[in-house]
N, C-alpha and C positions, 0 to 999 in steps of 0.2 A: 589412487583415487580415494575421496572421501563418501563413507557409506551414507547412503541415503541422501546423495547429495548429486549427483552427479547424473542428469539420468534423461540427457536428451536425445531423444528420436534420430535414427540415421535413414534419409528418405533414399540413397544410392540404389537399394535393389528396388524400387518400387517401380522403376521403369524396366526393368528384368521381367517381371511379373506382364507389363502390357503389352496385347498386340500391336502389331508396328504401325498400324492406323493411328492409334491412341500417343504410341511414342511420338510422332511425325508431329501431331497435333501439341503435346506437351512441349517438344523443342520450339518448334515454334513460337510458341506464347513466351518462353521464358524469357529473360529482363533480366541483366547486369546490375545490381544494384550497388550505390557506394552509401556506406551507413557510418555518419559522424557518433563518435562516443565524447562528448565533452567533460572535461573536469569540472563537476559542482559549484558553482561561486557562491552557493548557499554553505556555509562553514559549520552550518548543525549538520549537513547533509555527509554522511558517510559511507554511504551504499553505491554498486555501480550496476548499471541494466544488463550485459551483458560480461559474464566472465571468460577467462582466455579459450577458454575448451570449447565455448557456441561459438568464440571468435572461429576459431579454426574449424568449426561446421559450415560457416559462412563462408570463410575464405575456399574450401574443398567444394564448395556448391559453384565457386565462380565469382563468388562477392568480391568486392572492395571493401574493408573497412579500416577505418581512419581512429586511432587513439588518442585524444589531448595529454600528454604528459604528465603523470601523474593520478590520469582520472582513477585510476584504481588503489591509489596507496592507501587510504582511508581502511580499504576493505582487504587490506593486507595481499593484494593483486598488483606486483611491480610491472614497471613497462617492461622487463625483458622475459617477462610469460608471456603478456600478449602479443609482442613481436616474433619468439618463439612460436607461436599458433598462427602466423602470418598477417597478422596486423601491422599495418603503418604506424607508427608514433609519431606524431605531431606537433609543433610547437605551437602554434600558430588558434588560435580560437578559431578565427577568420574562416581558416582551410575547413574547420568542423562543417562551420555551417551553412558552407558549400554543396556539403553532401543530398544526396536524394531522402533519406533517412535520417533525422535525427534521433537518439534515442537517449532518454537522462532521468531523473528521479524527480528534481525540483522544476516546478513551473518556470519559463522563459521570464530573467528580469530582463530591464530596457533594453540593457548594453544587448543581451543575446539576440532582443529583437530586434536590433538594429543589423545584428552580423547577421542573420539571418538573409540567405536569397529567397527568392520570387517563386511562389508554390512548390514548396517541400513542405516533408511531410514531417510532423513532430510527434515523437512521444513521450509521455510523461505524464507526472501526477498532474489536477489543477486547483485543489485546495480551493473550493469557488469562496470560502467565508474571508479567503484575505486577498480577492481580485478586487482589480479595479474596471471600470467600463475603457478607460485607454486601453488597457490590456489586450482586450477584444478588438476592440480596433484598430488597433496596430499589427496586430495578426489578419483581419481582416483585410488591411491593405496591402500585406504581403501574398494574398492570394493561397494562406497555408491552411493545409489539410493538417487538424490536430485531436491526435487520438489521446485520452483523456483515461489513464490506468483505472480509476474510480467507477469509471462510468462500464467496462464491458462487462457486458450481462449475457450470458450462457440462454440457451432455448429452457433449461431446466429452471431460473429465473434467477437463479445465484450469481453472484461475483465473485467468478474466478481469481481474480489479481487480489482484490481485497481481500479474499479467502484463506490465500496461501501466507499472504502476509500476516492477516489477522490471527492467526494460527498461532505465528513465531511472537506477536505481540503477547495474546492471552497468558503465553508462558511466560515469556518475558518479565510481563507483569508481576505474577507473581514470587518470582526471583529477587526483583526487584524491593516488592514488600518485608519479604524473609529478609534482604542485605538491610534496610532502613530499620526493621525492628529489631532486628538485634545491636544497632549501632547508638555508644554512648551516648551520644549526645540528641539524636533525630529519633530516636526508638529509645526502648524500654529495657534493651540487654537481654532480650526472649528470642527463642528460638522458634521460626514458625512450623510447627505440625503440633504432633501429640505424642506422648510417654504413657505408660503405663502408671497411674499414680498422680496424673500431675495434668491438669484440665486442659484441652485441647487448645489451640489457636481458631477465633474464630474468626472468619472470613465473609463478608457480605459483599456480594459482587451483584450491580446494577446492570441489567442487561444480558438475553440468553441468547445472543448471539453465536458468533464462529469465536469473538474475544470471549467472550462470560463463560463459552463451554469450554475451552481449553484453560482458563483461567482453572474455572473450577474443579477440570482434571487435575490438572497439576496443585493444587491444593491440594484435594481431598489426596492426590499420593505421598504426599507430606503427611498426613497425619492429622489435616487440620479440620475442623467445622465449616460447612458451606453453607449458604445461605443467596438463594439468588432470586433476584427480584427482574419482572418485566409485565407487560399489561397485554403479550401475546401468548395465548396460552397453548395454541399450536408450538410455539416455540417450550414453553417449559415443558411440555409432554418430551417433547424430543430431546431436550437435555437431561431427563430422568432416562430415557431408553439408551439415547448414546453411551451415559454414560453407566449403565446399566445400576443403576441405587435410585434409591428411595430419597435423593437428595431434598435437602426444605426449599420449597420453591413457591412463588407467592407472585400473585399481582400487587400493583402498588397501591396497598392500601394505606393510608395515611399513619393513624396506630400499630401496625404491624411493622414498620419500613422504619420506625424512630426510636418503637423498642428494640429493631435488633442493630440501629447504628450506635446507639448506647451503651451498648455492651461489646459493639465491633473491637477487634483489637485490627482488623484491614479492612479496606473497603475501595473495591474495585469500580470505577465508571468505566462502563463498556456500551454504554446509547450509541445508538450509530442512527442518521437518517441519509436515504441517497441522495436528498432532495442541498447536502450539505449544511445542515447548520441544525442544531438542537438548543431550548431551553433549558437552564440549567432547574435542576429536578429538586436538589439538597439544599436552604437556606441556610443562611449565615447561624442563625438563632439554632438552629442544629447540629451543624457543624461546634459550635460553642457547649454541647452537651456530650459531645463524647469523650472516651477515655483519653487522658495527657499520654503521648507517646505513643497515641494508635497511629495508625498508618493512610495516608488516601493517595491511591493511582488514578489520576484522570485521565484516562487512555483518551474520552472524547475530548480536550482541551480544543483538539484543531478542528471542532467543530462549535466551539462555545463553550465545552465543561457541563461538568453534572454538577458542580459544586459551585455556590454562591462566592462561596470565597478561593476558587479557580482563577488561577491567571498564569499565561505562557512562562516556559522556566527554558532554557536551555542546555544542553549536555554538560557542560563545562560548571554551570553554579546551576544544578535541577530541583532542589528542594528547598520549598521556605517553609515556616512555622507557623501557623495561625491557629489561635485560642489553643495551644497546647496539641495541635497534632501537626504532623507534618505531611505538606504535599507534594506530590510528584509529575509535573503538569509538564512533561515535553513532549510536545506534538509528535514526533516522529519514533515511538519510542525501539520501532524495529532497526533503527539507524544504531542502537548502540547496540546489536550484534551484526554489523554490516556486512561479512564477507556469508553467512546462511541468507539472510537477509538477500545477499545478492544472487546466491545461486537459485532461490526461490522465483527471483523477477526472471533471471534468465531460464530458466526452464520453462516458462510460458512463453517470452520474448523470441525465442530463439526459431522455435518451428513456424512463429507467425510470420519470422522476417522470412524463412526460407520459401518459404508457403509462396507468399508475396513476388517470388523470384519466379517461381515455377509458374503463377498466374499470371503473369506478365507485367505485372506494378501493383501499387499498393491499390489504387482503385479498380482495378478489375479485383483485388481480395474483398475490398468492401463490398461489392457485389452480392460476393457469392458467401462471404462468413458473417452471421447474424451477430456473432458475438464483437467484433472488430466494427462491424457500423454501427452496434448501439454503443460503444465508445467515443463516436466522434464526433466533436460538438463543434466543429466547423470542417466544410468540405470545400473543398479550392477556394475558402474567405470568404464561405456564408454560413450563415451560423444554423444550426440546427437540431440544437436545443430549447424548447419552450418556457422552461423553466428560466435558463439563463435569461434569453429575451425579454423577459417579464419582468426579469429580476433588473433588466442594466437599458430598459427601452431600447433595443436591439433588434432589427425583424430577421425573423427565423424563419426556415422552411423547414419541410420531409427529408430527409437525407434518400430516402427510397423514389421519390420525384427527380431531386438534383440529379441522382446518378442515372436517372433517362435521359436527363435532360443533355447530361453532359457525353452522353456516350452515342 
C-alpha cells in the first residue's frame, strides 16, 4: 500500500452493528449498481475517478463496474489491476455509457453525449467558463442527472472535492516554480528557498485559499519569503494560524501588491470564485515591471487568470515568455501528478457511490446527503442551478421541490 494514500472506508460490519429491523430495511433498499469508467478523450486529461482498490470495494459491495481500456494508463493504473480488483474492461465507449453511473474527470464532449443513454447519472467536473448552452441541452434532453465535482458543498460550507484537489495543486505549484526558476533558459538558474548568506526566494501568492495556504506552506518549508495577498481578511487570519507564523499578508492594495510584484522572483494566482469565472487582477503594464526570469503560476487560468497577459498552455508545451517572465497557465495543474491526484478523487467518490447502493439509487442519496444535491446542476434534465440559468437563459428550479415532486 501507499502511505497516506489509500484510505477508504469498509461499510461490511456496519450491518453487524444493526438490529435486524434496521438490517431488513437496509437490504431492502439496496440497488445493484453498474458504474461506467471512461477513458478521457480530453488529452490534457490525466487523472482517473476511481482506482483499482474502490474498484474492488464496489465490486465486494455487489456493484458492476465497467472499465474503458486504458482509462487508467495516464495515472500509471494498467487494465490488469482493475480487472484484478474485479472490474470488467471494456472496449467499447458505447458499453460505458450504458451504465447507471457514470463517473470521469472532464466534462461530457458531443461524441460522449451522444453515447450517453436516457437518465443516467453523470459525474464529473463542469468547467462552466468553457460551456456552451447546447451543452445543457443536450443533457437536458437526455433526461440526465449530473453531479458537478465543483459544486459539492459540505454543511460546514466548504468544498470538499475542490479541497482535496486544491491541496495537491497549492503544492504542486510551487514545485513547479522552484523546476522553472532554476531552468536555463525559463528561469534565472536559482534555487527556490533560502541559505544562510544568501537572500531568500521570494514568493508572492494571490489568494488565501486551500491553493495560496498550501502553496505557501510549502514555500515557506523551502526556505523562501511569502507574501500573500487576498481582500478576505477572515481568510488571512486563518492562514497566519494554519500555518502558525507571522506570515506578510495584506489585502489588495494597489501600492503594496506592485511593490512586492516587483521584486517577486514567483508569483502564485490562486483566485478562486464558485460562481466560476474571475477578472484578471495583474495588468499587462505590470506584469512588464517585473524581474526578467521570475516566475508566474496561474493556478486560476480555467477560470480567466489573474494575469492580463494569461492565456491557456497545455502539458505538453505549458510555458510561454512575456515581457521577460515566464508563465505557467495550464488549467488542470493536478493532472500532472495524476495517479495522488486520483486516489484523492477516489477517496471521496468511492463511499458516495457505495452509499448510493445501500440507499437504493443515486436519487434517494440526493435525498438525504446535502453535500451530493448541492452538486447537481441538473436532476432527471432539469436544471437546477440559478446561476447557470441566468447565465445560458435556461429555466431552473429547487432541486429540494424536483425530488418531491419526483418521488
Amino acid at each position: 500500500m501507499e502511505s497516506g494514500q489509500r484510505s477508504f472506508p469498509v461499510f461490511s460490519h456496519v450491518e453487524s452493528l444493526m438490529p435486524k429491523e434496521e438490517k431488513l430495511e437496509l437490504n431492502k433498499n439496496k440497488q445493484v449498481l453498474t458504474i461506467g469508467i471512461p477513458r478521457e478523450a480530453n488529452m490534457q486529461e490525466n487523472r482517473i475517478a476511481l482506482v483499482p482498490e474502490a474498484v474492488g470495494l464496489l465490486v465486494q459491495a455487489g456493484h458492476k463496474v465497467l472499465i474503458e481500456t486504458g482509462a487508467g494508463k495516464n495515472a500509471h493504473f494498467p487494465d490488469n489491476e482493475y480487472s484484478e480488483a474485479g472490474g470488467q474492461i471494456v472496449h467499447s465507449s458505447s458499453e460505458i455509457y450504458k451504465a447507471d453511473i457514470i463517473i470521469k474527470i472532464s466534462p461530457l464532449n458531443d461524441e460522449e453525449i451522444d453515447l450517453l443513454g436516457s437518465r443516467k447519472t453523470i459525474f464529473s467536473s463542469l468547467n462552466l467558463t468553457t460551456r456552451e448552452k447546447s451543452f445543457f441541452k443536450k443533457l437536458i434532453n437526455k433526461k440526465t442527472t449530473a453531479i458537478a465535482f465543483e459544486f459539492i458543498k459540505d454543511k460546514t460550507g466548504s468544498f470538499p472535492v475542490l479541497q482535496s484537489i486544491s491541496e495537491i495543486v497549492g503544492r504542486t505549484s510551487i514545485f513547479l516554480a522552484s523546476d522553472y526558476l532554476s531552468h536555463p533558459k525559463y528561469g534565472k538558474g536559482a534555487m527556490l528557498g533560502g541559505f544562510p548568506g544568501i537572500t531568500p526566494t521570494e514568493v508572492v501568492i494571490l489568494g488565501a485559499g486551500t491553493v495560496g495556504e498550501n502553496a505557501a506552506r510549502t514555500a515557506m518549508n523551502m526556505g523562501a519569503q511569502v507574501k500573500v495577498f487576498d481582500n478576505n481578511i477572515y481568510k488571512l487570519r486563518r492562514i497566519q494560524e494554519k500555518l502558525n507564523s507571522k506570515i506578510f499578508t495584506s489585502i489588495f492594495q494597489a501600492k503594496v501588491l506592485h511593490k512586492s510584484l516587483k521584486i517577486a522572483d514567483v508569483v502564485i494566482g490562486a483566485l478562486h470564485s464558485h460562481e466560476g469565472s474571475i477578472q484578471y487582477l495583474i495588468s499587462e503594464d505590470i506584469v512588464r515591471e517585473m524581474k526578467n526570469g521570475s516566475i508566474i503560476i496561474d493556478v486560476s487560468i480555467d477560470q480567466g487568470g489573474c494575469f492580463e497577459t494569461s492565456h491557456p498552455t497545455k502539458h505538453d508545451d505549458p510555458v510561454f515568455i512575456k515581457h521577460g517572465v515566464t508563465h505557467y497557465c495550464v488549467p488542470n495543474i493536478a493532472s500532472r501528478v495524476p495517479r495522488t491526484a486520483s486516489y484523492a478523487l477516489s477517496n471521496f467518490f468511492a463511499p458516495i457511490i457505495l452509499s448510493a447502493g445501500e440507499e437504493g439509487g443515486i436519487e434517494n442519496l440526493l435525498k438525504r446527503n446535502y453535500s451530493l444535491s448541492n452538486g447537481a446542476f441538473l436532476y432527471n434534465g432539469i436544471l437546477t442551478k440559478r446561476h447557470i440559468g441566468n447565465l445560458y437563459d435556461i429555466p431552473f428550479q429547487d432541486i429540494d421541490l424536483l425530488m418531491v415532486a419526483f418521488h
